[in-house]
C-alpha positions, 0 to 999 in steps of 0.5 A: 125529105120523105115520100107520104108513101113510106106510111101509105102502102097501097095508096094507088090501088082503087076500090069498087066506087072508084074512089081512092083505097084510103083505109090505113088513114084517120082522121079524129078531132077531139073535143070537149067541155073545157077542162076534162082532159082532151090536150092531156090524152093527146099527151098521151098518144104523143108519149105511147107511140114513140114521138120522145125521146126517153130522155127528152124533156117534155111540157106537160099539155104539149099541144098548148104551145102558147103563152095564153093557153099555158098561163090559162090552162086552156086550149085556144087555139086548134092545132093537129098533130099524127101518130103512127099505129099497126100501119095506120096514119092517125091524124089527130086535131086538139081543138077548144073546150070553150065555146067562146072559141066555138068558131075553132072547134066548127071549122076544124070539123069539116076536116075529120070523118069522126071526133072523140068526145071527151067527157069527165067520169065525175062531172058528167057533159057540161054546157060545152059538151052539148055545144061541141057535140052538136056541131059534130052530129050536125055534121054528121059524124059518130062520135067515141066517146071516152069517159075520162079521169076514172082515176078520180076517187071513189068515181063511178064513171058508168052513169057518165055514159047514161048522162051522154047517151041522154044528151045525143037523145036530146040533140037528135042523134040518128039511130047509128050515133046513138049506138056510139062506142065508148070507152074509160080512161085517164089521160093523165095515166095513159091507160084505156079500158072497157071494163075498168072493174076487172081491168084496170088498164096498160096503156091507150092500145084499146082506146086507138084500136077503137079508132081503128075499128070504129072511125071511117077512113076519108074518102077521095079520089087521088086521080081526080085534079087537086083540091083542099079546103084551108082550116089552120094558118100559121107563119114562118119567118122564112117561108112567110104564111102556111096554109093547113088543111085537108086535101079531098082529091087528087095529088100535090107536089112541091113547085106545083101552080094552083089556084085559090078560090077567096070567099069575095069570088076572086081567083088566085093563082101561085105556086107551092114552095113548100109541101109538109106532112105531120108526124108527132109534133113536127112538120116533115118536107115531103115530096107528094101529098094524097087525098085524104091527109092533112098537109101544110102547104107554103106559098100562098099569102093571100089564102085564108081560112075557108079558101079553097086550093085547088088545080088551075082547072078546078072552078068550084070550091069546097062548101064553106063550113057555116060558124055562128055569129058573134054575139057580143061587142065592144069598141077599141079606140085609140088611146087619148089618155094623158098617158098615151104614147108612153108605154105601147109600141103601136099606138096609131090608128093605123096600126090599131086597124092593121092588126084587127084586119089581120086577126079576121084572117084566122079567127073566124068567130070575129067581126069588125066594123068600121064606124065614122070615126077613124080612131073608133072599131067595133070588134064582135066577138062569141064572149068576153073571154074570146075579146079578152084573149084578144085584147091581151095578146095585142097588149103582148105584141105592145100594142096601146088602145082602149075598149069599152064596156062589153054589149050584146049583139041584138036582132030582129027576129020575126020582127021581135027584138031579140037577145042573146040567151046561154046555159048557165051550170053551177055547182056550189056547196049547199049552203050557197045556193040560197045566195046565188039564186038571189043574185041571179033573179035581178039578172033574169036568170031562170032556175030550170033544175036543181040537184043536190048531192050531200053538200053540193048543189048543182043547179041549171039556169037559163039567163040572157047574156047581159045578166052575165056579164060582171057576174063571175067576179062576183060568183067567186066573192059570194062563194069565197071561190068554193064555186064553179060555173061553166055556160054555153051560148043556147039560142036568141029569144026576145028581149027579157027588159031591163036589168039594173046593174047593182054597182057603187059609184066610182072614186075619180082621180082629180088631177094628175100626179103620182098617189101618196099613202097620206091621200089615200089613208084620208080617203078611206072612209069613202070606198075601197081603191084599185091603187097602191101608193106611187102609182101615177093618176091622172083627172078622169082615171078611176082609181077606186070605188065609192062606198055610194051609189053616186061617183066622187072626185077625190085628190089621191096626189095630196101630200101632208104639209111639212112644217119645222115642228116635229110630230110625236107620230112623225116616224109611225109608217101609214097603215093603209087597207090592201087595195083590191087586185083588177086585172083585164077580165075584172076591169071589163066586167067593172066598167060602165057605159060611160068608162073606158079600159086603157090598155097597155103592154105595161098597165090596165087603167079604168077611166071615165069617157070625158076625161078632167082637163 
């Protein structure tokens, strides 16, 4: 075990205010659009300050330990980490790019005095870079910014830096966070500079003598009784649920009795097994912990995120940081299919109910509502990919369910109806735009600005979240997959009226049995299919989509007559169209109000609600 002190000299001495002399200490979140390189600059602070080995074999994006955030490429979830620097202790948190996780990126500001706004030296801020920067001007930090990637070619990363300052202007940045440091670098280099015309750049030493000289040290007082405010949790098998977060005032020691303050008012005592600190990417058994670190405290199973810990005499808790609400839904029902129980671990309602309780635990974007039915769960979430992430991490653990189509959260406001509206950017080559801005206008999208660049259009809409939704699947079909398009919730204005999904009706499986190449190729001329032949199918399933506007019942297990006469073409193998792939995110832009989605560790099957028995 080691002693916080060995990295904290002076931690005792007191400055004119009374408070805590706390200046070798910061601590930094970074943040970003998704995609412009925050994990792998953070890779970069891991590898220059000594946390490997030389010989030791390291992941690329280290601090996107999970299976989603790899496969993805994404950062789901926020997760901290320490470096040691001129006798400094740097705190450093990694948080989401995408504002489907906003609640992560929101509560995690609460533990840091300044952020690092990552901004790609190509693409300039994007519609998460307003939404993360918001919340961090909110709060009041002043933010460094670093203009990332200027390894790029033919990349003139200096009107990046007026394109933020337009955008802190545009979010009513006070007079100091206007006048924000800012730097270049590529993470995937390692190197930082000020002047990358004349220096191309060592390493990241510029880059964390800015965090030095420009982020303030936190604030507190070692002498007052404990307290720190709960933003992480993790679990151990042996030490059971860990809590992370920030210590504001006082001391703590391992075997000490606290109390946690809950959010429903209730008062909790027990009693620290365990007390880590961060250094690297490891978790270091300590002895005492400070104001103003970021420690991992073991002991308390029934502390949650926002709860505060804190000293027996304590009676008020750490403010609550605010997070948004959720502003879209779907049901999870429990499995009825024909097929249930045959492939899932955890089927019952019960289990269902337990694991969505416990997800409330730590994802503070979320909402749950029960309804009259048992089986039924209204889960409220920021997007279809926070419910998608979701939704594919319990088919992971093996749970088996359904869900329905996703809907937006309306309300009433001033006493209109209102809607969900977000910031749609999309960049396409030219020759696109045409039949992007035609699909948009039946999804009420509004065009706000359009800029073309040689062959590229960049064009900004302002669309209700119902026109989003099935769009992406179809944005990739209409630009062959030369398109990118990011959004970011705006604001609720009132309900634009309908919008008529454009969608052919569906081809339904008739009875159940397993498909044959022979039904399929005689079903052709009616639609396209979802399956390949020896898939099982059961009345209700859809296995494909009609090439009308109207659903079609069709038998996909009919097999060919067999008779003692041979066939000239009896030995020709069927040559059958390629189906097209659904996976989780395609199937829940797809379904209708009337569809469901089985979900299972094995399978995704789309259905109709009342099933052919």
């Amino acid at each position: 075990m080691i002693d916080l002190r060995i990295h904290q000299s002076g931690l005792q001495t007191m400055n004119g205010n009374g408070n805590s002399d706390l200046s070798h200490i910061r601590n930094i979140a970074i943040i970003a659009h998704v995609d412009h390189g925050k994990t792998t600059l953070v890779d970069g602070f891991l590898h220059q300050s000594g946390v490997f080995r030389s010989n030791q074999e390291v992941a690329v994006c280290v601090m996107d330990s999970n299976d989603l955030e790899r496969e993805r490429g994404i950062t789901i979830l926020a997760k901290n980490t320490a470096v040691n620097y001129k006798d400094h202790l740097i705190n450093i948190i990694d948080t989401p790019g995408h504002a489907d996780f906003g609640g992560e990126v929101e509560r995690i500001l609460g533990m840091v005095d300044s952020a690092i706004l990552v901004v790609d030296a190509a693409e300039g801020p994007m519609p998460q870079t307003r939404f993360v920067l918001r919340k961090a001007l909110e709060r009041g930090l002043r933010p460094i910014v670093v203009i990332n990637k200027i390894d790029r070619p033919n990349i003139d990363p200096r009107p990046a830096v007026d394109k933020v300052f337009d955008l802190f202007v545009e979010l009513g940045a006070d007079h100091d966070q206007l006048d924000f440091p800012y730097i270049f670098a590529s993470g995937v280099k390692g190197i930082a500079t000020k002047d990358p015309e004349n220096d191309p750049g060592e390493n990241l030493t510029p880059l964390l003598d800015m965090i030095l000289e420009h982020c303030p040290s936190p604030k507190g007082n070692i002498d007052k009784p404990f307290k720190m405010q709960v933003s992480i949790l993790d679990y151990s098998d042996y030490l059971g649920r860990i809590v992370i977060g920030r210590i504001y005032d006082g001391t703590v020691r391992p075997n000490t009795e606290l109390a946690v303050l809950t959010e429903d008012g209730r008062r909790i005592t027990g009693r620290i097994s365990k007390l880590f600190t961060f250094i690297g990417l490891k978790r270091i058994e300590a002895t005492e912990a400070f104001a103003g670190n970021i420690v991992a405290i073991a002991g308390f199973p029934d502390a949650n995120v926002g709860d505060t810990i804190c000293d027996v005499s304590v009676t008020e808790e750490v403010p609550r940081t605010p997070v948004d609400e959720p502003t879209m839904k779907m049901s999870f029902l429990v499995n009825d299919s024909p097929f249930a129980g045959q492939e899932g671990k955890f089927v019952t309602s019960r289990q269902l109910r337990s694991r969505l309780f416990k997800e409330l635990e730590t994802n503070v974007s979320m909402r749950l509502e029960e309804t009259d039915s048992t089986d039924t769960f209204i889960v409220s979430g920021r997007g279809e990919l926070h419910l998608g992430i979701l939704i594919e991490t319990m088919r992971r653990e093996g749970f088996e369910f359904q869900v329905s189509r996703p809907e937006v959260i309306l309300k009433e406001i001033n006493g209109q109806n209102c809607e969900p509206f977000e910031k749609l950017i999309v960049d396409v080559p030219d020759e696109y735009t045409g039949a992007v801005m035609q699909s948009l206008g039946p999804r009420r999208g509004e065009l706000q600005n359009m800029a073309v660049e040689g062959t590229t259009a960049l064009l900004e809409f302002v669309i209700p979240t119902r026109g989003l939704i099935g769009f992406r699947s179809e944005f990739l079909r209409m630009t062959r997959g030369n398109g990118v398009m990011t959004h970011a919730f705006l604001e609720y204005r009132p309900y634009c009226g309908d919008i008529v999904r454009q969608r052919n009706g569906v081809l339904i499986g008739w009875e159940e049995g397993t498909a044959t190449a022979y039904a399929i190729q005689m079903a052709e001329d009616r639609g396209v299919f979802f399956i390949n032949p020896g898939v099982r199918v059961y009345g209700g399933m859809i296995v494909g989509e009609h090439s009308r506007a109207q659903d079609l019942s069709i038998n996909v297990c009919k097999t060919k007559k067999l008779t003692n006469m041979r066939s000239a073409g009896g030995e020709v193998l069927v040559a059958l169209q390629a189906p097209i792939e659904m996976n989780l995110e395609k199937c829940l832009e797809y379904i209708e109000s009337d569809e469901l989605l089985e979900v299972t560790p094995t399978s995704v099957r789309m259905r109709k609600r009342q099933l052919k028995r």
